[in-house]
C-alpha positions, -999 to +999 in steps of 0.1 A: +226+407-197+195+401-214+179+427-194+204+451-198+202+449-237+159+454-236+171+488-216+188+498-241+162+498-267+132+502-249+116+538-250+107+543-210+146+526-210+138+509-176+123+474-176+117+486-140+086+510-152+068+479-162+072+461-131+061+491-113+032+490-133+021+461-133+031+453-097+050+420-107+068+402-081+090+388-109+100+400-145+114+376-165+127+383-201+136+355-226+115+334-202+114+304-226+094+279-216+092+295-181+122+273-159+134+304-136+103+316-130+087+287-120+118+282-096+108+317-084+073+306-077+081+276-065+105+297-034+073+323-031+049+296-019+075+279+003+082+309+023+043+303+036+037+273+059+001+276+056-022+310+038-001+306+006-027+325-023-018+327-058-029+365-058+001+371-030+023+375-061+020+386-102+049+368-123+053+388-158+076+367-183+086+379-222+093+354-245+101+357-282+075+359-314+083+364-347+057+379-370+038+352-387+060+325-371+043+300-347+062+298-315+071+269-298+085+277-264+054+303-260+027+274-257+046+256-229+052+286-210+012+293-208+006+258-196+032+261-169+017+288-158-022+274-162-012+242-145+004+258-112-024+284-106-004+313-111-014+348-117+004+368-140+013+383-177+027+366-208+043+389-231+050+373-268+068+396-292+101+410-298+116+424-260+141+449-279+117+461-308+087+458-285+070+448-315+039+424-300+018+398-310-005+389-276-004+398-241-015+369-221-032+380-187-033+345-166-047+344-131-066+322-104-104+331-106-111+319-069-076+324-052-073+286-050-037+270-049-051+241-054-069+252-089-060+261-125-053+292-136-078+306-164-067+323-196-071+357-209-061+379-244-058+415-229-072+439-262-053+460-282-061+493-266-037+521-260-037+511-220-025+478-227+000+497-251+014+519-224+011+498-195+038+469-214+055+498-236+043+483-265+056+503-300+037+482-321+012+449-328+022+421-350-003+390-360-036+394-357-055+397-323-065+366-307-101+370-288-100+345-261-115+356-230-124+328-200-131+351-171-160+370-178-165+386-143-145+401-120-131+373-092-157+369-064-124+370-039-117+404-054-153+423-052-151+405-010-117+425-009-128+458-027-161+457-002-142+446+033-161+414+034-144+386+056-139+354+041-143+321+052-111+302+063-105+279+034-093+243+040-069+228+011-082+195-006-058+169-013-086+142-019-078+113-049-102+134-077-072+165-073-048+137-072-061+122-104-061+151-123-027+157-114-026+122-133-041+131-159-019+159-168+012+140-163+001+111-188-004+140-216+031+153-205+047+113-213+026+106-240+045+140-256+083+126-247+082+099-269+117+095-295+124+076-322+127+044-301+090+036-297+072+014-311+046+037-326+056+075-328+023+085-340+003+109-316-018+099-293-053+112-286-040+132-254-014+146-276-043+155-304-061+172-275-031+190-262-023+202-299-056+213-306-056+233-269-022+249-278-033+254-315-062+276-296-039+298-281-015+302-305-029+298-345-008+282-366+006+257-341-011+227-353-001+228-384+036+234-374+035+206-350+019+186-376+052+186-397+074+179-371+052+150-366+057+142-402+096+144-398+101+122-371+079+098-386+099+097-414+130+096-398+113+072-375+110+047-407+141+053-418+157+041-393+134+005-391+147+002-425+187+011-415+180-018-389+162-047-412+193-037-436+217-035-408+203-080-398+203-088-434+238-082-439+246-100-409 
């Protein structure tokens, strides 16, 4: 349905024209915080035994962003992408109005399906305009660029070299930072129950990293924070009320 509605509106009226164009393997509008196309990814690799490369496939998601709002789903969608080794294209904007604020161009620099994925704003040039159908820019541009060369496994490709057969690590330093990453996932589940609902300093760092990509984030995040601190004491004082009547 949701698909059907962005034809409607859209000027090339086929959401099919940008897959074409950008060769996607999956387009995924009102992706949220990325759930279905992560399942989709997730049945891509497993139809390879062994040779699975993140470059085999290009996931393009849309996900909504107001003008001067900060977006909340948007950051999480990113990191599920960064953290799986993905390559594809995070559109943030309105899908009907195709009124944009970024276009997020995330892939695997060495073709590792064991790695990260690296982070990149695409500019604001009429390509990027035309290849995404892109009426109009909202926000102002974010210049964020991590891969400053083309991929090495790209330039062997383009020239007909032969690579080297590589062998998948699955030593305890991958392991650990699989770890690592799941700790700052916990340490951002906590609810009202704990004992101390204050952020941690994985959570700081994983604010300030999201704050990065999308401005205004920390600041939004920092009066949630606020809120369910303060709902947080409100309750400890609804309990010590609750004992002193009994």
């Amino acid at each position: 349905m949701a698909k059907q509605l962005v034809e409607v509106v859209r000027t090339d009226k086929d959401t099919n024209t940008t897959q074409h164009k950008t060769m996607s393997s999956n387009y995924d509008i009102g992706a949220g915080t990325g759930q279905l196309t992560i399942q989709v990814w997730n049945d891509d690799r497993q139809k390879h035994s062994q040779g699975y490369k993140p470059s085999m496939y290009f996931y393009v998601a849309e996900e909504l962003k107001e003008q001067g709002k900060p977006s909340r789903s948007i950051p999480f969608l990113l990191f599920n992408y960064l953290i799986r080794g993905m390559d594809g294209v995070v559109i943030a904007g309105d899908s009907l109005t195709r009124s944009i604020s970024q276009v997020y161009f995330i892939q695997q620099p060495s073709d590792d399906p064991c790695g990260f994925s690296s982070l990149n704003v695409m500019p604001r040039t009429p390509d990027t305009m035309h290849t995404f159908d892109i009426q109009s820019w909202i926000d102002e541009p974010i210049e964020h660029t991590e891969d400053k060369y083309m991929p090495q496994f790209i330039i062997d490709e383009l020239l007909g070299n032969k690579q080297p057969q590589e062998q998948i690590e699955t030593d305890n330093k991958q392991v650990d930072i699989y770890k690592r990453r799941l700790d700052i996932i916990r340490n951002m589940t906590k609810d009202d129950e704990d004992d101390d609902p204050s952020l941690t300093e994985s959570d700081k760092a994983l604010i300030s990293f999201f704050d990065t990509l999308m401005p205004g984030f920390g600041e939004f995040e920092a009066e949630k924070n606020k809120e369910r601190m303060e709902r947080h004491r409100a309750n400890k004082r609804q309990e010590e009320t609750l004992k002193l009547k009994q």
